[in-house]
N, C-alpha and C positions, 0 to 999 in steps of 0.2 A: 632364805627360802627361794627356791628356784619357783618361778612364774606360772602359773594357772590359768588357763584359759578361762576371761569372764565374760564371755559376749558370740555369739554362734560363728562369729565370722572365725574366732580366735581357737574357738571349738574345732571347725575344719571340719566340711562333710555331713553337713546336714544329710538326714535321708529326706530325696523326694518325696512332697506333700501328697501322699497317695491315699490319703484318709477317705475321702468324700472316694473315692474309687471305689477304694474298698470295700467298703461301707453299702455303696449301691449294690455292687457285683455280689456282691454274699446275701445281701436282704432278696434279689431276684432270683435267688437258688430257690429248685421245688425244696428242696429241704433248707431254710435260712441259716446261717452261720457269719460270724462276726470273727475277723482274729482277734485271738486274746493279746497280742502286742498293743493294742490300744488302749489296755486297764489302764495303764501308767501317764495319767496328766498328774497332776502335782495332788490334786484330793487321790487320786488311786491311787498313788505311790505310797501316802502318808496310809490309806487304809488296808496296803498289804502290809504294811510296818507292823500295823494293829495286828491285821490276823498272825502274824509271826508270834505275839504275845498270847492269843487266845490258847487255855487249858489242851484244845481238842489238835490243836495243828502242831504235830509231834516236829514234822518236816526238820524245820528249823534247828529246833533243842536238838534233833540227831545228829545234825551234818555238824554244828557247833561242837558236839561233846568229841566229836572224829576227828576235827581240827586239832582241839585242846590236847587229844591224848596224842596224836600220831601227826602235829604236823613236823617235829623232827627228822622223820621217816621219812617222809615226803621229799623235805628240803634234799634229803642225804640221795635221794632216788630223782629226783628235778636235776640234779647237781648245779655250780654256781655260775654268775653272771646270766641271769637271765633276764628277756624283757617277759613281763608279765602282760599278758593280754587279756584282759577279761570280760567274757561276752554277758551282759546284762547286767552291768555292776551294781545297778541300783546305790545302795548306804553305801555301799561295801565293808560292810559290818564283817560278815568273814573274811575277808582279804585281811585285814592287819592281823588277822592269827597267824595267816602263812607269810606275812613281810614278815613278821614278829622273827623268823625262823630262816625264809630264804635270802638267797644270797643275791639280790636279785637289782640291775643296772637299771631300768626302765619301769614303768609299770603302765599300762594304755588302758583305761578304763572305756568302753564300747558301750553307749546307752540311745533310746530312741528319745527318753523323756533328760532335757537336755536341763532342766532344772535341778534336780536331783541329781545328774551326771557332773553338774557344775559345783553345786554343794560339796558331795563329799569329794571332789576332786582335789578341793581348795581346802580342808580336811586332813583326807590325807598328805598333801603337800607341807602344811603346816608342820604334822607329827611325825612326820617321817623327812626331814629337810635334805637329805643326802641323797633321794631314790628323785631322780627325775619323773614326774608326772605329767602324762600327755593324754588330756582326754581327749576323747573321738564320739562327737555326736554322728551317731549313724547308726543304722540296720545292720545287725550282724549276719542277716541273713541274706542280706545282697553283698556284692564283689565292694569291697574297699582297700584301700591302702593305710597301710602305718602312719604314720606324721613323722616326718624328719625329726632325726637323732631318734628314732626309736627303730633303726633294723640293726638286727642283729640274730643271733638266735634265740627264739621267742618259746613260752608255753603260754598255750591256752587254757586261762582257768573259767570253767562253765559251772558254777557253783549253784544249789535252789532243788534241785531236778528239773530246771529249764525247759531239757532236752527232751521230758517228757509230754511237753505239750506238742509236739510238733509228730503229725502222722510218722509212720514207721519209713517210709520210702523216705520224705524230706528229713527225717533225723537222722539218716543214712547217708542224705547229699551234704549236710552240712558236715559230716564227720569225714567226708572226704574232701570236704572245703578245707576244713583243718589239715587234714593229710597232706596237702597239694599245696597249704601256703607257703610261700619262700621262708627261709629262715624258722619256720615252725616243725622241731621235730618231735612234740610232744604237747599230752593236754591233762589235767586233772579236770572229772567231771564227776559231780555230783550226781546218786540217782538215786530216786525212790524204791525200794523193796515191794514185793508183791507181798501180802499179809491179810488178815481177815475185813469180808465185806465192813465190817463195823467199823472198827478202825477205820478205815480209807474213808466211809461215806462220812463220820464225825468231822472228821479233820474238815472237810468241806461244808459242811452245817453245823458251823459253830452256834451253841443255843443264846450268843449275844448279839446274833446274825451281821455281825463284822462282813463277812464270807458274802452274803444278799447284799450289802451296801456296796459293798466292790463291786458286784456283777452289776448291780443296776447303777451304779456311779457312769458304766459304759454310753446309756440311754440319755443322761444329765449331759455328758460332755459330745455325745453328737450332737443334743441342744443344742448346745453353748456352741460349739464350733464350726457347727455343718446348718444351722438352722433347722433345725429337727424339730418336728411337732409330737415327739413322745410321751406321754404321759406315764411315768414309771408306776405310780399306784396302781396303773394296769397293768405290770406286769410282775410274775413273783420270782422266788430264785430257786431251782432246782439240780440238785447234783447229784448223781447216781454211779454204782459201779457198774461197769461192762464186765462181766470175767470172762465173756470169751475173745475180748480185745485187751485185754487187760488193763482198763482204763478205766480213770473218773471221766464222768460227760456231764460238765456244767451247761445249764440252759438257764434264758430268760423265758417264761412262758405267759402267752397273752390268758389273762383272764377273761375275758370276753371276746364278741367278735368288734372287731375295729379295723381303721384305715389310717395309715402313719403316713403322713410326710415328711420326706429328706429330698434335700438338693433338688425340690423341681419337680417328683417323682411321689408317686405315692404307691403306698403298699397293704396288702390287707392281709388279716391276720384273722384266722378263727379261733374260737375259744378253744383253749389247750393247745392249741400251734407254739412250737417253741424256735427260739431262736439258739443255734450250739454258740456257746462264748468261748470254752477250753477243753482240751482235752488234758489229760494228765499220765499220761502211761507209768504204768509199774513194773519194773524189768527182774527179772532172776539176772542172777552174775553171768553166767553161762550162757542167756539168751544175750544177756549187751555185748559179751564178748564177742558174738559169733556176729550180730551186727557190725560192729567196730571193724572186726578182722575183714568183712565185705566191704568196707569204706578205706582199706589199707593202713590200719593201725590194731595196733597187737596188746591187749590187753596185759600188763607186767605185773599188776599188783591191785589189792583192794582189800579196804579198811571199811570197817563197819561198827556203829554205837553198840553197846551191850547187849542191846535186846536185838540183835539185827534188824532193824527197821529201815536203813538207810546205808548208801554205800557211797565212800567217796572212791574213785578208779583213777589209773595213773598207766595211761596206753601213751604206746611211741609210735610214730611212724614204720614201719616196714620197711626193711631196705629191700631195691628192687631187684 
């Protein structure tokens, strides 16, 4: 078994502790917002696990069943020796459907929540003993480097709909962050399909409210790690469709009027004032591509589960 990072130094690349930053900078907006990258402490990791299982949250089962039929296809269209880079690995429960298939030297798991990035890293290392493993605790959304013995020529696999939470301009810079990295001339990315308000708002208001416990798990762990005077039974979980942004908008929203303190600072809240925690955009094939092709990579190919609810995409770089 080749070696697994167990310890953050071994990890390489912590991202800057910008939490309590964050955190203040978003709650002093006239309109409050929280990034959604901070779901994932080790209780949020386990309870997106959960929603992956609940009836309502299709996401998962689609991009799973696009693996299972078509990651042949993929491999054949990736071609071989590759390093695998994968931006928010989390389990990386679909990543061994495409090792199962690719032909692939490297594989660099990218995660912020450095527990779960270390678990399944050591995981995968285990069941895959031939494929070098290099995790990378870090923001994939800030500038980092690979970890030695992993350059080469790399694909980026962005699996989830990830991509979807991130406004339309910054899911744009990131896909020309991909474009622009050395040694990266290609990416498989997962994306949610645009489909009816129903569907879209279930899948986020699962009725075992998994989905509420995650959003408000957010409120617990500024607790726990910023000294935060939150009281979460103040606040409920609401998630709505945009269709003219084409997006789910998860909010936490105060039940009452109140006054929160964080980091030193306090903040005040009227009743129905909500805090934004995610967005989740929903793309047609056509509108991703014409983004894509704006960040310098050229949409090739896209697979989709049976009922088209989900698409995984396979863009290369652009030659210049």
């Amino acid at each position: 078994m080749r070696p697994v990072a167990r310890t953050l130094d071994e990890a390489t690349q912590a991202p800057a502790d910008g939490f309590l930053a964050d955190v203040l900078e978003g709650l002093s907006r006239p309109a409050k917002r929280l990034p959604s990258k901070y779901f994932y402490d080790a209780r949020g990791s386990r309870l997106f696990e959960a929603i992956c299982d609940t009836p309502e949250y299709y996401l998962t089962r689609a991009e799973i069943e696009i693996l299972g039929d078509h990651a042949m296809e993929m491999a054949a269209a990736v071609g071989p020796r590759r390093i695998i880079v994968e931006y928010g690995s989390g389990a990386s429960i679909k990543t061994r459907l495409l090792l199962d298939h690719l032909d692939a030297s490297a594989y660099v798991p990218v995660d912020v929540s450095r527990g779960p990035l270390l678990a399944a890293s050591a995981a995968i290392a285990r069941d895959y003993p031939k494929l070098k493993v290099q995790p990378l605790h870090a923001d994939f959304t800030r500038p980092f480097s690979l970890p030695l013995g992993a350059l080469g020529r790399s694909l980026v696999y962005f699996p989830g709909s990830t991509i979807g939470n991130f406004e339309p301009h910054d899911a744009t810079a990131l896909l020309r962050q991909i474009a622009r990295a050395p040694g990266c001339d290609g990416a498989l990315i997962g994306i949610d399909l645009v489909k009816s308000r129903q569907v879209l708002e279930a899948a986020y208001n699962d009725r075992d409210l998994v989905t509420a416990a995650f959003n408000l798990n957010l409120l617990h762990r500024i607790n726990g790690e910023l000294d935060g005077e939150f009281q979460p039974g103040r606040f409920s979980h609401r998630a709505v469709f945009n269709e003219a942004a084409s997006r789910i908008e998860m909010h936490l929203v105060s039940k009452i009027d109140q006054v929160v303190g964080v980091g030193g600072r306090s903040f005040s809240f009227r009743a129905g004032e909500s805090i934004l925690t995610e967005l989740s955009h929903k793309y047609t094939l056509d509108g991703f591509s014409d983004m894509s092709s704006s960040a310098g990579l050229t949409l090739t190919q896209a697979w989709t589960d049976d009922a088209a609810r989900f698409a995984v995409v396979h863009l290369v770089r652009r030659a210049a």
